[in-house]
N, C-alpha and C positions, 0 to 999 in steps of 0.2 A: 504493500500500500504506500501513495507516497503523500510524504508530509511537505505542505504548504505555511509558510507563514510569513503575515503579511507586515511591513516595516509600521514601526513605530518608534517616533521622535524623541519618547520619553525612556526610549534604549539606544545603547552604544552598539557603532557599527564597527567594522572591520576591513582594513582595506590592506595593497600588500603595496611598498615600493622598493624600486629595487636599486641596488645602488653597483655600475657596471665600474670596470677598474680595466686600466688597460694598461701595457710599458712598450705596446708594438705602435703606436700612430704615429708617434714622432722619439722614440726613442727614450723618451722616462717616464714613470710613471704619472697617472692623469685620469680625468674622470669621464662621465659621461652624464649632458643632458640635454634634453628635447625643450621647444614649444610647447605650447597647450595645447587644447581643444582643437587635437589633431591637424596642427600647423596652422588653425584660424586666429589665435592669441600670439603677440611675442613675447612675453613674458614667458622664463623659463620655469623648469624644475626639475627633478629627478623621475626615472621613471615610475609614475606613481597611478595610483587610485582604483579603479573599479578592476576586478578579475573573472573570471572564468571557473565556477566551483570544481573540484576534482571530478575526474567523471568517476573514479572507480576507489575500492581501498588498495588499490596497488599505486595509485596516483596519491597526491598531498597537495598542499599550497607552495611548494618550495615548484611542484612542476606547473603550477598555477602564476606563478609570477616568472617564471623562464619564457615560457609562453606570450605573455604580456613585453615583457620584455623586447622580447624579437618582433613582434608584431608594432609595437612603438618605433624601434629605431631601426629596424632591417639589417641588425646586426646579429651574427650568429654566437649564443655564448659557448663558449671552449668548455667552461668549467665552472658550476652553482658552486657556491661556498656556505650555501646555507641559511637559515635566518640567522639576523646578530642581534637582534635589540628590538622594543618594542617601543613606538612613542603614540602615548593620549597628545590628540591636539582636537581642532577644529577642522571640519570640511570649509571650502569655499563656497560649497552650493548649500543655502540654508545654514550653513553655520553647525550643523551637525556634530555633535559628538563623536569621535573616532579613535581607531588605534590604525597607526602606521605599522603594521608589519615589514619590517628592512630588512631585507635580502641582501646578499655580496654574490657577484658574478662579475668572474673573467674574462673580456673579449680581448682576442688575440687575431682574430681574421677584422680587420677592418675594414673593407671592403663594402661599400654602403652595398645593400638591396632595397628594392621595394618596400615602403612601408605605410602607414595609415597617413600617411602625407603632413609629417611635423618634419623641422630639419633637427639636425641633430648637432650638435656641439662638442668641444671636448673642453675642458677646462682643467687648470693646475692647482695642487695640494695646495688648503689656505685662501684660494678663489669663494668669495661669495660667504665668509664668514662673519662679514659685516655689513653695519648701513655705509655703505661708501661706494661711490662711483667705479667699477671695474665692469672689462667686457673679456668675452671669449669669441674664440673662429668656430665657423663652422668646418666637421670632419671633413676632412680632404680638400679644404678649402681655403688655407690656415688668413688668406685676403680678404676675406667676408666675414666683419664683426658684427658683435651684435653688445649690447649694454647686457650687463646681466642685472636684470630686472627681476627679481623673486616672482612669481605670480602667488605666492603664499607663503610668511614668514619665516614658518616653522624651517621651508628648505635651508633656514641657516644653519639650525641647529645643525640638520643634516651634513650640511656642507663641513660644519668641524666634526663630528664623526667619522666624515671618509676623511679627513685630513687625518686624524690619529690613526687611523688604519690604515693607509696609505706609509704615515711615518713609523708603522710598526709591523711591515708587512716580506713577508720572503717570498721573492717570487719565483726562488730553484722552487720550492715545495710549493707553492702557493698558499701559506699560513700566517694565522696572525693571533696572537694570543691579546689582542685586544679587548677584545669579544668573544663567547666561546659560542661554538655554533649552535643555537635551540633547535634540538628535534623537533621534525612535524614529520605528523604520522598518519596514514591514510585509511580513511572510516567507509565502509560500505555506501553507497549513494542511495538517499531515501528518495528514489524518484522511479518512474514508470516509463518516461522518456530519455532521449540520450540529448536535449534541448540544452544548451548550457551557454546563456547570454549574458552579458557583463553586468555587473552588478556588485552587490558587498555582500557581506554577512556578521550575522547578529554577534555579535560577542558576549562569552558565555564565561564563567571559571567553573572549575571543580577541581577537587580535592583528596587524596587517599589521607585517612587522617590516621596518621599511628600512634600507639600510645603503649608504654612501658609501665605495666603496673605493679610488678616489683623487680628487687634485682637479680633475683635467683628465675626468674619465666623468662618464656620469650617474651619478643616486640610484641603487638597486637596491631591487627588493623581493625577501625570500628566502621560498618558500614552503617545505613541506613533502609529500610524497607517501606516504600511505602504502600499505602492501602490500596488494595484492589492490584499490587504488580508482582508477577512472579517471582522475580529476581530482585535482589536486594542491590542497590547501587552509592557511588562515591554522591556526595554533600555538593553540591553546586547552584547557580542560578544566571541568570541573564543581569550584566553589569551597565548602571542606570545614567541617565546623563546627568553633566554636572550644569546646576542650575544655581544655586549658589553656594555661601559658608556655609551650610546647613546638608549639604551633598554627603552624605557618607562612602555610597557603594559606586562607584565613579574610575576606577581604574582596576584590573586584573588580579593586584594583588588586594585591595580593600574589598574586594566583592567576595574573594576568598574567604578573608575574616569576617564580613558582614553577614553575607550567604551559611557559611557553615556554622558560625556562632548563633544563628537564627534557628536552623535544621536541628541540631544537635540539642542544642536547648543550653550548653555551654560556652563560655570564649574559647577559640579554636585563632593560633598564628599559623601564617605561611612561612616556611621553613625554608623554598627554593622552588624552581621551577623545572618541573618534568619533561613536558613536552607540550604542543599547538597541535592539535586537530581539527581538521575542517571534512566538514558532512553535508554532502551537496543537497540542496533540495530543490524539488519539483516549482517551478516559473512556470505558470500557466502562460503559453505561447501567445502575444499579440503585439499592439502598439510597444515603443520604448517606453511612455509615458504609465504603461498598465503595465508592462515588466517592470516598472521602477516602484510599483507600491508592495513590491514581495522581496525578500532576502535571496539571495541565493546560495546561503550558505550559513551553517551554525557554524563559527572559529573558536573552539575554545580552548583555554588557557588552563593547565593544569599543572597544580602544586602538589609538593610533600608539604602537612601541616601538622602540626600537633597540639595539645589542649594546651592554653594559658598554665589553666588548675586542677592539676591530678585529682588533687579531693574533691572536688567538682562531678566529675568522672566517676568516681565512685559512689558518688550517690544517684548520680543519673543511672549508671546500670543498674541500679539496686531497686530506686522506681524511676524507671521509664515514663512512664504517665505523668511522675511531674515537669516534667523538662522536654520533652519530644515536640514540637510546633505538632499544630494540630491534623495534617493531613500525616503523619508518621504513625506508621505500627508497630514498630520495634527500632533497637539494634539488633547488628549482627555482627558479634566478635569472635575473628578467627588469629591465629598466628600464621607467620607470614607464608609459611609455608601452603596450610592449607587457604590462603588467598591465591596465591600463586596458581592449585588446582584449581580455584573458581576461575580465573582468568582464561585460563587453557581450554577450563570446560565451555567457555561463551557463557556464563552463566550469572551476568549483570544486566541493569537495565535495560540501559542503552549501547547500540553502537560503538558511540567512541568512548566510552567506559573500559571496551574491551581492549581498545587499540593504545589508549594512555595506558591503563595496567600494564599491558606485555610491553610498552617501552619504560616503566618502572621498575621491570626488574630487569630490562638491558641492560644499565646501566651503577654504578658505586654510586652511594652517598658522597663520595669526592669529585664527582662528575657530574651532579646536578646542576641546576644551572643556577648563578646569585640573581638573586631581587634587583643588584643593581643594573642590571640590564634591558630593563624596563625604564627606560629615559625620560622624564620631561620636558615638553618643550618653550612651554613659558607661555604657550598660545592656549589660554582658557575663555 
């Protein structure tokens, strides 16, 4: 069956931009960015904004903005590097709430092609990190400048991130411990069609929440069940726009602590980030204007969390019924081990329940990803 759901203002969306890196166009390294609104705007920026949902769980968002990528600038990427960093800003259109999903990719074939008709640019490490007068040439062109004019602020921030990356970057290996690369992981497509038109999606957190309740057991994972569903699943919710001082659940990591501190019926912190899943959904086929009032996609952001207050914890398991928000019918406490067989077994709520699990235990606790990678951009 496939799940539709239709956009709403008073929820954060998700968009991907990617940021190309090149040391073959003129010999040292240097960046890349296009026009707007498909070469109808000059005002620049990076490759940015609306995607193409994964079509499959063998696909993800990282092949979601490769994609996007080459279709912007008709350039071929050699090599994705990953997601690096997450930034809350503002859309230009309505002013929207968003997260920038940033990408790092390689081009090493410069050689323009065919593209949705923007030009394309190349610009140098430190270009475009400030308000001040500075331009760039167009690739292959290096005689035809252009002002580099932001068409959206936030690109400055941008512009110093690939400058640190760029100043921290090997390019025998093509690696950069600037940033470490955030896993995204590809979820089953809730859709009935193979229609997959540009678009955003909803941004979501969830959470495995472990808790160590003495020192001689194991860890624990504590799930949540609720009423009327088979499977018992990870604590999560849809992350809200910020509208003012009063905004609690407004970024990835506070929807974590607001969402699961809510479900649980305890305070619950983010510990580190796991992995970005995206789960394409069904865009009933018509106008742009009526594909635009539907998501194309759940992106959600998953942490390792654990409770504020152990004694907390202990009382909620003890009665459930005081502390559980009200659509909850239990918990459900296993050790890690036998979480692990629920993972394996498909045996959680949702979709990408199963796809963040199996890449939580891909990976060490020393390999998680830090909080601080989730960037600010100043643009509230």
């Amino acid at each position: 069956m496939a799940l539709t759901i239709k956009r709403d203002p008073t929820y954060a969306e998700s968009n991907i931009t990617v940021v190309g890196i090149t040391n073959q166009a003129y010999g040292r390294p240097q960046f890349i960015l296009v026009n707007s609104d498909e070469g109808k705007t000059s005002s620049l920026k990076f490759v940015s904004s609306r995607f193409r949902a994964p079509i499959n769980e063998f696909d993800n968002l990282e092949g979601s903005a490769k994609s996007r990528f080459e279709e912007q600038t008709g350039l071929e990427v050699d090599r994705m590097l990953g997601l690096r960093t997450i930034i809350p800003t503002r859309s230009r259109h309505k002013d929207q709430w968003m997260f920038r999903n940033v990408f790092l990719a390689v081009v090493n074939d410069v050689t323009r092609r065919k593209n949705d008709g923007r030009e394309v640019y190349i610009a140098n490490p430190g270009q475009g990190c400030f308000i001040e007068e500075d331009s760039v040439h167009v690739l292959g062109d290096s005689k035809k400048r252009a002002t580099l004019e932001w068409v959206k602020d936030d690109n400055m921030i941008l512009a110093g991130i690939t400058r640190d990356i760029l100043h921290n970057f090997n390019w025998d290996n093509y690696s950069t411990n600037w940033y470490r690369q955030i896993p995204c992981v590809g979820v089953p497509a809730q859709t009935e069609s193979g229609y997959r038109p540009l678009g955003c999606g909803l941004a979501v957190s969830s959470m495995i929440l472990l808790y160590q309740p003495t020192p001689y057991g194991p860890m624990k994972v504590i799930l949540l069940k609720r009423k009327g569903d088979k499977y018992p699943g990870y604590a999560g919710g849809k992350i809200e726009t910020l509208i003012s001082h009063e905004s609690d659940n407004i970024d990835p990591i506070s929807c974590c602590a607001q969402e699961g501190s809510q479900e649980f019926g305890f305070e619950v912190q983010p510990r580190a980030l796991v992995s970005v899943a995206a789960t394409a959904l069904e865009v009933p086929e018509g106008t742009k204007k009526e594909e635009f009032q539907y998501y194309n996609s759940i992106v959600d952001y998953f942490f390792v969390a654990e409770p504020t207050n152990p004694h907390k914890v202990q009382e909620a398991l003890k009665n459930p019924s005081r502390f559980l928000e009200g659509k909850m019918e239990c918990y459900v406490v296993e050790d890690l081990d036998e979480h692990r067989d629920r993972v394996l077994r498909k045996e959680l709520r949702m979709p990408d329940m199963i796809s963040n699990g199996e890449q939580f235990y891909r990976t060490s606790p020393g390999n998680k990803i830090p909080l601080t990678q989730i960037r600010a951009s100043g643009n509230y």
